[in-house]
BATORTOR-721701 format. One record per residue (C-alpha): residue number from 1; chain; x, y, z. Coordinates in steps of 0.1 Angstrom, whole numbers, m for minus. Example, Ala and Ser with C-alpha at 12.3 -4.5 7.8 and 13.67 -1.06 7.14 Angstrom:
<rs>
> nr | kette | px | py | pz
> 1 | A | 123 | m45 | 78
> 2 | A | 137 | m11 | 71
</rs>
This chain:
<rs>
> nr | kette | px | py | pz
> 1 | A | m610 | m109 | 147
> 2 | A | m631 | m83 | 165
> 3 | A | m614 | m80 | 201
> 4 | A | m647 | m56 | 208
> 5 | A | m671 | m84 | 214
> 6 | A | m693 | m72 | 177
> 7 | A | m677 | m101 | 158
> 8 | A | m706 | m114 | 142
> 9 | A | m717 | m79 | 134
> 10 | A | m686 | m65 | 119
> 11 | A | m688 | m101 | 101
> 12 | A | m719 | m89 | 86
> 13 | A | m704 | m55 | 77
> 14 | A | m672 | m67 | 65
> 15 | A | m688 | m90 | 37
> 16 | A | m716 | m64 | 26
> 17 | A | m684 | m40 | 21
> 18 | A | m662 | m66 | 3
> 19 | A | m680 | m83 | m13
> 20 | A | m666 | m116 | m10
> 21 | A | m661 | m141 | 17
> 22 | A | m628 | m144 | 12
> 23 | A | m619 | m106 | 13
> 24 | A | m638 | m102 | 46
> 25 | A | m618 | m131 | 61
> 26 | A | m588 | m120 | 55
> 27 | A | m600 | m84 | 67
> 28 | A | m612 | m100 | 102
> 29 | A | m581 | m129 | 105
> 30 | A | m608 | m157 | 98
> 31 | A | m608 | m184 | 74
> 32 | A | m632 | m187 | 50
> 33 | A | m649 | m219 | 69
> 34 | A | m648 | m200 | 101
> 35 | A | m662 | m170 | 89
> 36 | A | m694 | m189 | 70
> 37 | A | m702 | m203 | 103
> 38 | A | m704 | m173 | 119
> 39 | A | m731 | m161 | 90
> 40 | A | m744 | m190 | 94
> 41 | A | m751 | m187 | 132
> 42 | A | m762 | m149 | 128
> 43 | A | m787 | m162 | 102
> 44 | A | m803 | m190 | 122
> 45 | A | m803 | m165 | 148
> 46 | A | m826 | m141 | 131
> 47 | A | m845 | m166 | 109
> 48 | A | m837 | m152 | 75
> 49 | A | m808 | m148 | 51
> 50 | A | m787 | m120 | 49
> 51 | A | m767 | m131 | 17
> 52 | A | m775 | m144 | m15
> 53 | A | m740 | m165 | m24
> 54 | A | m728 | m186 | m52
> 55 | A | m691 | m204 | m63
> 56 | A | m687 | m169 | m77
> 57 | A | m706 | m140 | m65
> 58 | A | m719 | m129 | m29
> 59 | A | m749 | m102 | m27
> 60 | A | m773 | m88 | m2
> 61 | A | m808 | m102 | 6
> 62 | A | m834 | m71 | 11
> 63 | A | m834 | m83 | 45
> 64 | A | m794 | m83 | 49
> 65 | A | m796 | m49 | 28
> 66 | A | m821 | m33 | 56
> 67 | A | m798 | m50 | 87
> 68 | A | m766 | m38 | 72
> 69 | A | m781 | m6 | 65
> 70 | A | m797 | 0 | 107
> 71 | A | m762 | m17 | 121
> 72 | A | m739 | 0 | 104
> 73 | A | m741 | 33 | 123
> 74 | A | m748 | 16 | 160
> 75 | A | m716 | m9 | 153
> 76 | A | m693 | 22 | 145
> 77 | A | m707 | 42 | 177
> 78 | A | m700 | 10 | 197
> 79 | A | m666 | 7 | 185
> 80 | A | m656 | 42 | 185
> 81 | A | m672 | 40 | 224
> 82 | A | m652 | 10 | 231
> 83 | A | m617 | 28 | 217
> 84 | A | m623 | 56 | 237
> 85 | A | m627 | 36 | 266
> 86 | A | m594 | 16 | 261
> 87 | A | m573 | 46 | 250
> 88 | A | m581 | 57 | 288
> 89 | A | m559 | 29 | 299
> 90 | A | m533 | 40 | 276
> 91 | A | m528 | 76 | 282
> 92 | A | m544 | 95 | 318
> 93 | A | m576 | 112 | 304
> 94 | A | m609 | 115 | 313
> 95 | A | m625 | 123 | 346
> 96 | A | m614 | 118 | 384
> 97 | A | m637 | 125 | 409
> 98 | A | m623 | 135 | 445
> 99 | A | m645 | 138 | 478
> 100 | A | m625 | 157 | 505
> 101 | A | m626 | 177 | 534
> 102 | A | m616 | 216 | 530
> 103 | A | m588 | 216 | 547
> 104 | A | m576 | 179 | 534
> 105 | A | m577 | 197 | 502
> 106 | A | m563 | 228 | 504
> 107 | A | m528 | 209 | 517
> 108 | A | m528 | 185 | 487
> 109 | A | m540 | 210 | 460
> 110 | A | m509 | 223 | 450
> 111 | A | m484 | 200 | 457
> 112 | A | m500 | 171 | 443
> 113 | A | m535 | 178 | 425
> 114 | A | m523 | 204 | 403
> 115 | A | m489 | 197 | 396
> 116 | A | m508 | 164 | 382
> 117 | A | m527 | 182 | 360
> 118 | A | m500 | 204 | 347
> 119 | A | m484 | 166 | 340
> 120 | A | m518 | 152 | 328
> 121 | A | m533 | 181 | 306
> 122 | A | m563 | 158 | 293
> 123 | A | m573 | 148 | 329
> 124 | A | m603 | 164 | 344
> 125 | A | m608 | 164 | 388
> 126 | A | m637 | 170 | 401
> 127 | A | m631 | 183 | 435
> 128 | A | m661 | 180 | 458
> 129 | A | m652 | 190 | 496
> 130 | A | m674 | 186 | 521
> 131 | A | m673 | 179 | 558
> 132 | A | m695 | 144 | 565
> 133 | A | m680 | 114 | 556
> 134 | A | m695 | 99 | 525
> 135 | A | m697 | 66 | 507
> 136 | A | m674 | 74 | 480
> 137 | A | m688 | 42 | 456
> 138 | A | m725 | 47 | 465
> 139 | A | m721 | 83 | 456
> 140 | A | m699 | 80 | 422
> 141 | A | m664 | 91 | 436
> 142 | A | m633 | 73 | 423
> 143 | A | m614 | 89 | 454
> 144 | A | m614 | 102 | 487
> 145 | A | m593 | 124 | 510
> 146 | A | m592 | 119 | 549
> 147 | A | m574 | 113 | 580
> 148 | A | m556 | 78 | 578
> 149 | A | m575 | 75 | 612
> 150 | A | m609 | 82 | 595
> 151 | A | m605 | 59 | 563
> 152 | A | m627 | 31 | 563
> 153 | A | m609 | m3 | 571
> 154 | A | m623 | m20 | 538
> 155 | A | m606 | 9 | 517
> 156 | A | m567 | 11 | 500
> 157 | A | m552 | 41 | 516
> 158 | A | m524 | 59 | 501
> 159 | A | m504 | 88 | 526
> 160 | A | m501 | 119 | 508
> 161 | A | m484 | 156 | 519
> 162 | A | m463 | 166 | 546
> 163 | A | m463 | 160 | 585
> 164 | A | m501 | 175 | 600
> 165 | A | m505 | 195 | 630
> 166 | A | m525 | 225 | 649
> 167 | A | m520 | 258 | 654
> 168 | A | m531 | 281 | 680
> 169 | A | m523 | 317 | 667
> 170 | A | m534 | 355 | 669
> 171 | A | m518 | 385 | 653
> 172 | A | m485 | 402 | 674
> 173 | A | m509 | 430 | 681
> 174 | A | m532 | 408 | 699
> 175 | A | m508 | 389 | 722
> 176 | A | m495 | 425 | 726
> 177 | A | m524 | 433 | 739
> 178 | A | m536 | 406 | 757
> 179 | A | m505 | 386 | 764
> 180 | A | m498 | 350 | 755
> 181 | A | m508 | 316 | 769
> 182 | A | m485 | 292 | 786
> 183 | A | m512 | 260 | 787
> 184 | A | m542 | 258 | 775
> 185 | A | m562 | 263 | 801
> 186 | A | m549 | 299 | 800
> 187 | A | m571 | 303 | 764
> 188 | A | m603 | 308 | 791
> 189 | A | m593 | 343 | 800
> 190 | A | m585 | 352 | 763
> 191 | A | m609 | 357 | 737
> 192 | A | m612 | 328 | 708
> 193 | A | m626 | 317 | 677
> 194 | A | m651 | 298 | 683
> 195 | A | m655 | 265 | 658
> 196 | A | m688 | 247 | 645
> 197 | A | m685 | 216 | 633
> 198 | A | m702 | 204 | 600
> 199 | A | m725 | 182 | 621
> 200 | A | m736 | 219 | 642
> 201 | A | m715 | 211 | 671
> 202 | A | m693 | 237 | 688
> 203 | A | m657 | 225 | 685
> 204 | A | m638 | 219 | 718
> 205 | A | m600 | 228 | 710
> 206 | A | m580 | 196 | 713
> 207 | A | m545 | 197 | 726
> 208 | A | m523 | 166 | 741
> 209 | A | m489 | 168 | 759
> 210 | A | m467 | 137 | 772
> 211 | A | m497 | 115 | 762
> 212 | A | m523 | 136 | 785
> 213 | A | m550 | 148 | 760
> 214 | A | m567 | 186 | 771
> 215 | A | m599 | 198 | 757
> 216 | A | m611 | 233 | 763
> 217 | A | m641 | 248 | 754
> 218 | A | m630 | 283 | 742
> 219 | A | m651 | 314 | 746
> 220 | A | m655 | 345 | 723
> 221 | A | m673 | 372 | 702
> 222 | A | m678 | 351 | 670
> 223 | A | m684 | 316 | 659
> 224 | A | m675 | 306 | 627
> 225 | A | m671 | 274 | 605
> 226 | A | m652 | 278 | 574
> 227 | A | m610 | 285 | 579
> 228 | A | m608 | 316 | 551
> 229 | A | m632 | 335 | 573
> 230 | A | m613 | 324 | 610
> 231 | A | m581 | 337 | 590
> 232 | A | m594 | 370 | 583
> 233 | A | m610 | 372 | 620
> 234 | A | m577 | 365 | 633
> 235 | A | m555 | 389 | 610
> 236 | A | m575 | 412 | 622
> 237 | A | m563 | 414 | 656
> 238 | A | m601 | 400 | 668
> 239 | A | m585 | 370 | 693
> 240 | A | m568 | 333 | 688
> 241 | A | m577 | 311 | 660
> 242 | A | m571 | 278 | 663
> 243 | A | m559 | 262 | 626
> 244 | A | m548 | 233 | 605
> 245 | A | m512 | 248 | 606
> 246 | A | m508 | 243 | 565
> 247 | A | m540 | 269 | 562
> 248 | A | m518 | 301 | 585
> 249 | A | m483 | 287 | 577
> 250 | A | m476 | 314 | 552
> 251 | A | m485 | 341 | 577
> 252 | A | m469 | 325 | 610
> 253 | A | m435 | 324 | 587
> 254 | A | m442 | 362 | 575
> 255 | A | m447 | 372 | 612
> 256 | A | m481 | 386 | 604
> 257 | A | m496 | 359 | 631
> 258 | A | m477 | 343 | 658
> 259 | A | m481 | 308 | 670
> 260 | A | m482 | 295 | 707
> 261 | A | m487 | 265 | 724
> 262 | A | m472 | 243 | 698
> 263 | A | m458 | 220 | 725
> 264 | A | m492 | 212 | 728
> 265 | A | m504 | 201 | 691
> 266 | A | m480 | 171 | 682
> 267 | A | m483 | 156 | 652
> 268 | A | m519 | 144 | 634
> 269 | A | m523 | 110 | 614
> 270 | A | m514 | 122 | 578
> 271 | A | m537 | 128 | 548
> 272 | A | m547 | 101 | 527
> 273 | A | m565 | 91 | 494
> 274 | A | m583 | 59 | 493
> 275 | A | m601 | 40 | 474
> 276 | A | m617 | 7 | 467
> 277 | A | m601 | m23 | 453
> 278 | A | m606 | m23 | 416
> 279 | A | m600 | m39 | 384
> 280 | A | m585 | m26 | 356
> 281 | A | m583 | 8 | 368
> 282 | A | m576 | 39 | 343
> 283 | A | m546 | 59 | 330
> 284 | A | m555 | 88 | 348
> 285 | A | m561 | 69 | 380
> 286 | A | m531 | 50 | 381
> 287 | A | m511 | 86 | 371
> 288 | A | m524 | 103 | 401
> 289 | A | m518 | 71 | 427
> 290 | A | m483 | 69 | 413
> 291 | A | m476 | 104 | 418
> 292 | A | m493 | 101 | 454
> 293 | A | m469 | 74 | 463
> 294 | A | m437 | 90 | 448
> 295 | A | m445 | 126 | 450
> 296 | A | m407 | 132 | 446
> 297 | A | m408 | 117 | 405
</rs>
């Protein structure tokens, strides 16, 4: 029997191709009776015969011949559709679509988004980053990547990657120079990167010790808003950056910048993907949320 929901179609085909009732039932796991009612229905349905039939012989009608000869193709696009879809929940294929910030994805590209694909060669992601938060359903996402502390309540949020934090840094050259700060209200007589948000606000750095949040509205000869560009700026001995530590860990542990005032940036709420409830999710969806959950496997 069809499991496709086409059974009284690939009823139709199956006897045209066969011949014989009998043949076609034992094609489609039908009895005979089973199977002439489900002619019969189709027939009654569409108000003319399909099949001329005797004790002996089954044959065509003109009008079965032209309905066998217009469903034929559609039934086998449907069915090869329909196995395409269901080998998706078999083996991880297909498409994943990801909305995340930048810097969310720049810490979970490697260690988890590629090192899924490398496991999951017929998977396609589609990475989208931007710095609003969207409506992941409304606009076609199957995932999202944000702070646990900006996930929406009615979403399934997974922790992924390590512990988060600032980093206030500047090249040796520059603290050479200009000599380091102690607290942060000692960044006011040093020159800084200044931040604008997506939204076109000015970022005021954020810093909290022994529970007492501190906000300081830096000063300094550029303003920028994308990370890559605030890396350069800083590399080149131009003032203090203030980072996502995973974006200048490399060059903190190479000594090519140096980081201060990291008493002051405790941990962040970690990264998450979320996503909504759902039924009968895919391969490739429940690969990556696996992985995600036991990043260590």
């Amino acid at each position: 029997m069809s499991k496709h929901g086409l059974t009284e179609f690939d009823a139709v085909l199956a006897i045209a191709r066969r011949g014989s009732f009998r043949a076609a039932a034992l094609e489609l796991d039908l009895s005979t009776t089973a199977l002439s009612n489900v002619i019969g229905k189709v027939e009654r349905q569409l108000g003319v015969r399909l099949f001329n039939r005797t004790t002996r012989s089954v044959s065509l009608t003109d009008a079965g011949r032209n309905f066998v000869d217009q469903i034929g193709p559609a039934v086998q696009t449907l069915h090869d559709a329909m196995g395409a879809a269901r080998s998706q929940q078999e083996t991880p294929s297909g498409t994943l679509r990801i909305n995340a910030f930048a810097t969310g994805a720049r810490e979970v590209l490697g260690p988890l988004l590629l090192k899924f694909l490398r496991r999951h060669p017929q998977v396609h992601i589609d990475l989208v980053t931007e710095g609003r938060i969207v409506d992941i359903v409304a606009e076609g996402f199957d995932l999202g990547l944000r702070s646990a502390d900006l996930v929406p309540s009615d979403m399934i949020a997974v922790p992924v990657g390590p512990p988060r934090s600032f980093a206030v840094v500047a090249s040796p050259e520059y603290f050479k120079a200009n000599g380091k700060p102690r607290v942060p209200p000692d960044l006011l007589r040093l020159a800084c990167l200044r931040i604008r948000l997506p939204n076109g606000a000015l970022h005021r750095w954020q810093f909290e010790k022994d529970g007492q949040p501190v906000q300081i509205d830096v000063q300094g000869p550029i303003t920028l808003d994308e990370a890559s560009l605030a890396r350069i700026t800083v590399l080149d001995h131009v003032g203090i950056g203030y980072f996502m530590e995973s974006d200048v860990r490399e060059d903190i542990e190479a000594g090519r910048l140096v980081r201060v005032l990291d008493d002051w940036t405790p941990l962040l709420a970690p990264l998450c993907l979320y996503y909504p409830s759902r039924r009968n999710p895919s391969a490739a969806f429940k690969a990556l949320i696996d992985m995600a959950r036991n990043p260590a496997n």
